[in-house]
C-alpha positions, 0 to 999 in steps of 0.5 A: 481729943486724946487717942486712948479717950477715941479708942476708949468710945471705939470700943463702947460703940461697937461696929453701930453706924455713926453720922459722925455729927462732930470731929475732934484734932486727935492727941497723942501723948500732947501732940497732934497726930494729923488725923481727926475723931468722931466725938460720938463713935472715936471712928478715926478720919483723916484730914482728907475725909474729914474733907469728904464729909464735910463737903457732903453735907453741905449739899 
């Protein structure tokens, strides 16, 4: 997902709390930055909490 489009969901979704359901490689000007995306909120994750939640639902 393109950053601007993440900051763009940022904003629509305000501070409302999100599960993160899916995350998304993020896009800087076509190149990855190393972080990911919520699709559903933008909230921005790196590759470390991407870890964490995925491992919390595997539980």
């Amino acid at each position: 997902m393109q950053a601007k489009k993440a900051d763009a969901l940022r904003t629509e979704w305000g501070d409302r709390p999100c599960d993160h359901p899916a995350l998304a490689k993020e896009y800087a000007e076509g190149k990855r930055t190393g972080d990911y995306v919520c699709t559903q909120c933008g909230a921005k994750v790196s590759f470390r909490e991407r870890a964490e939640i995925l491992a919390s639902r595997r539980t």
